[in-house]
Each structure stands twice: as C-alpha cells, then as structure tokens.
N, C-alpha and C positions, 0 to 999 in steps of 0.2 A: 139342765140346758145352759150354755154358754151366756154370759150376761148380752152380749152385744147380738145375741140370736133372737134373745127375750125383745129385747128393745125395739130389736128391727121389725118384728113379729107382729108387737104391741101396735107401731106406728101405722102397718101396712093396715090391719083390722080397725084400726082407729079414723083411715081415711077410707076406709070401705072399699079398700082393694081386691073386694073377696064378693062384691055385690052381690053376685047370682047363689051365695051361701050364706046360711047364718054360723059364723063365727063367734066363739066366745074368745076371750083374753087369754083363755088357758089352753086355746086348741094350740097344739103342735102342727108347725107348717115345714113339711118336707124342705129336704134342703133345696132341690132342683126349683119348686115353686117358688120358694123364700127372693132365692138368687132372681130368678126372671120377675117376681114382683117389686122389689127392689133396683132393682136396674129401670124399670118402665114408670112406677109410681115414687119414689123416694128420691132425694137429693144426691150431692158429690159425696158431702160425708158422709151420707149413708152408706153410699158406693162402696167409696173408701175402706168401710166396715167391711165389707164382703171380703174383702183381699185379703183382711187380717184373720178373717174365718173360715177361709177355704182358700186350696189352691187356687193360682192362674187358669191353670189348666182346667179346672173344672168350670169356674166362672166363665170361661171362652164356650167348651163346650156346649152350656144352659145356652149363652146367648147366639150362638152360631145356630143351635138347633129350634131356638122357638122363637128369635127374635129374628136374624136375618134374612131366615126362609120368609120371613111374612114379606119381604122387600117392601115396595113404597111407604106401606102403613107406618114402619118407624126407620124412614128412611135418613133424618135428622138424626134422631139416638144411637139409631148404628153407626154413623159417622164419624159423632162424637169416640162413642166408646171404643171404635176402632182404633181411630188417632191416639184416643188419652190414654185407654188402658192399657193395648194391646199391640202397642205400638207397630200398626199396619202402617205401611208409607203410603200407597194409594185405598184409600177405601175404597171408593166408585167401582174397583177394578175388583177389590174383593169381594164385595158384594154382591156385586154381579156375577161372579164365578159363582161362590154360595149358592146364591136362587137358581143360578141355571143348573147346579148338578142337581139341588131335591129337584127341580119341577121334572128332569130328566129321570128320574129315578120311577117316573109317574107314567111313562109314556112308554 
C-alpha cells in the first residue's frame, strides 16, 4: 500500500472516523471510503494527499456521489471543495443541480 494511503488510513481510524466499526491500523480501507472520509474528517493537506493518489476525476466522482447528494448536511464542505478543488464558478448552482437530478432519479 502506497505510504500517503497508510497515513491517511492511519489518521482517519485514529480519529474514529469509522465509529460504527471496529477498526484495526492494518484494515485496508477501500479507495471510494478512504476519499469521502478524508474529504469530510481530515484537513487541506490531507486533501491535498488525495490528489497526489488518485485522479481528479475520481475524487470528483466519490464526492459528487456521497457528499453533494446529502445537500444541506455538508453544504459548507461542498462549497469549499467545489471552489478549491474543482474549480466550479458558481457552486450554489452546482449543487443544487446535483441534488435535484439524484432526488429525481427517486421519483
């Protein structure tokens, strides 16, 4: 495993980002989880981390599909990360497109 994978890994189970499971140091955590617990529990640089470990494209992906959907809940971190990373011009407007095609997708 990738050092910067271990690390990020290490910190998320270390703040008990995994609450509703028991975790040891040496579980392997999927990349898709890794990325969306990182983005939600961890810092910039940690962030930062994820870029140099995976594509854009995927990292967008993770967060368009488990974080955006959830709308208001992390409606500050999508903002941010819309702006910083992903370089969206209006987030409000992306966001809100997001949420309204899953919740469409329901109906």
């Amino acid at each position: 495993m990738n050092i910067d994978k271990q690390i990020l890994s290490k910190k998320l189970i270390e703040r008990n980002s995994f609450w509703s499971y028991k975790m040891r140091q040496d579980t392997t955590i999927p990349d898709d989880i890794l990325i969306e617990k990182t983005l939600i529990y961890l810092d910039i640089d940690d962030i930062n981390k994820l870029f140099n470990l995976f594509p854009n494209r995927k990292i967008k992906q993770v967060w368009r599909n488990r974080l955006v959907i959830q709308g208001d809940y992390y409606r500050r971190l999508n903002k941010l990360l819309a702006w910083m990373y992903f370089d969206i011009k209006n987030p409000d407007r992306y966001i809100k497109r997001i949420v309204s095609q899953h919740v469409n997708k329901f109906e």
